[in-house]
C-alpha positions as CSV (number, residue, x, y, z in Angstrom):
1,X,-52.8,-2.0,-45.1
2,X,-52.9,0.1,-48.5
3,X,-49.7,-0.9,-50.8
4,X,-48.1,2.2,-51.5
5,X,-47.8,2.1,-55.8
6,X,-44.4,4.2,-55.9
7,X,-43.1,1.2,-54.2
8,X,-41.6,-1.9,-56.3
9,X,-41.1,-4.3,-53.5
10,X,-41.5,-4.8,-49.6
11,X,-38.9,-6.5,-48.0
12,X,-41.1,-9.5,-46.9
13,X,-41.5,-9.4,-51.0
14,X,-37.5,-9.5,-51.6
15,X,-36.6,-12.5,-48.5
16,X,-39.5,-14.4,-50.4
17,X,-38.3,-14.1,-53.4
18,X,-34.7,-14.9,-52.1
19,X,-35.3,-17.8,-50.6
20,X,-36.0,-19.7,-53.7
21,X,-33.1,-18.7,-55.0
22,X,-29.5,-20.8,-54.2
23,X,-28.2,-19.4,-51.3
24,X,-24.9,-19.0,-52.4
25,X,-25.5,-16.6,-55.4
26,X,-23.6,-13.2,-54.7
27,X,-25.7,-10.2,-54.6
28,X,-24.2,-7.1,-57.1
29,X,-26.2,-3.6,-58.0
30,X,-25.9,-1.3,-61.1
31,X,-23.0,0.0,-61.6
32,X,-22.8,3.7,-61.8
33,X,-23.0,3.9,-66.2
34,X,-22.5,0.4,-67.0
35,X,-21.7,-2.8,-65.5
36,X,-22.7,-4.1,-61.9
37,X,-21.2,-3.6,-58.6
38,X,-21.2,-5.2,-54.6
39,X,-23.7,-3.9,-52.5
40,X,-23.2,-2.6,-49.2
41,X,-25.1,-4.2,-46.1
42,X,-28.7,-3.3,-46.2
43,X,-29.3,-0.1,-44.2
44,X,-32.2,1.6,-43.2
45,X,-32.5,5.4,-44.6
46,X,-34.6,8.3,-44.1
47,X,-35.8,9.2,-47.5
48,X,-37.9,11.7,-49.2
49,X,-39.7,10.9,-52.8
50,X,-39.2,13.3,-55.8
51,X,-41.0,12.3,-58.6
52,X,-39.8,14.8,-60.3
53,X,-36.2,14.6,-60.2
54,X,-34.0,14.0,-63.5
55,X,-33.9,10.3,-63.8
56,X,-29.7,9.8,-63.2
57,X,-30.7,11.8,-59.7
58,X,-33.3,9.0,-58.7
59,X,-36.8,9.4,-57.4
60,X,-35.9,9.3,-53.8
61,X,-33.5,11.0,-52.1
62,X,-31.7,10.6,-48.2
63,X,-34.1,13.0,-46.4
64,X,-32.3,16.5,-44.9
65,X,-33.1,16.8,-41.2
66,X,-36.1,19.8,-41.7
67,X,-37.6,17.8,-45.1
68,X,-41.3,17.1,-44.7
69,X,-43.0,14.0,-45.9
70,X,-40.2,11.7,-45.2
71,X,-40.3,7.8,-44.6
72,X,-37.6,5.1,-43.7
73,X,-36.5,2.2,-46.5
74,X,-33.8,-0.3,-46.7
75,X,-30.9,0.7,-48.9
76,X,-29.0,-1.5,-51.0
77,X,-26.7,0.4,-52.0
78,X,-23.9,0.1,-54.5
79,X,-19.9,-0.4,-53.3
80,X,-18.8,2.8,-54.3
81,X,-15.2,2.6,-55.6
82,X,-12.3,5.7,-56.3
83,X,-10.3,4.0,-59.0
C-alpha cells in the first residue's frame, strides 16, 4: 500500500506511539488561538482535502454530501466551549 504524503500519521502509527507512553497522561488539542483544550472521542469523518485553503481554515474540510474526491479519517477534535 502507497503512504499517502498529505498524511502525518495513520492510526496504527498514533496507538504505537501511545502505547509507550504512561497510560494515564490526559490527551488535550490546540486551543482555538492559544492554549490547549480536551478532545472529543475520536470520530470517524468524511473529509475532503483543500490544499489551498487559508491556513486558520485547515487543509481538510467535513465533506458536503455531493463533494467529489472525499475520504473517511478519525477526528480528534477539540472540546469546543461558549464561555
Amino acid at each position: 500500500m502507497e503512504t499517502d504524503k498529505k498524511f502525518n500519521m495513520t492510526v496504527g502509527q498514533l496507538i504505537k506511539l501511545l502505547q509507550i507512553l504512561p497510560q494515564d497522561l490526559p490527551i488535550l488539542t490546540n486551543g482555538f488561538k492559544s492554549g490547549f483544550e480536551n478532545i472529543y472521542n475520536p470520530e470517524i469523518v468524511g473529509l475532503k482535502h483543500e490544499p489551498e485553503n487559508f491556513y486558520d481554515h485547515g487543509e481538510f474540510q467535513v465533506a458536503k454530501k455531493n463533494d467529489n474526491n472525499t475520504f473517511q479519517g478519525v477526528i480528534l477534535q477539540r472540546f469546543v466551549r461558549d464561555d
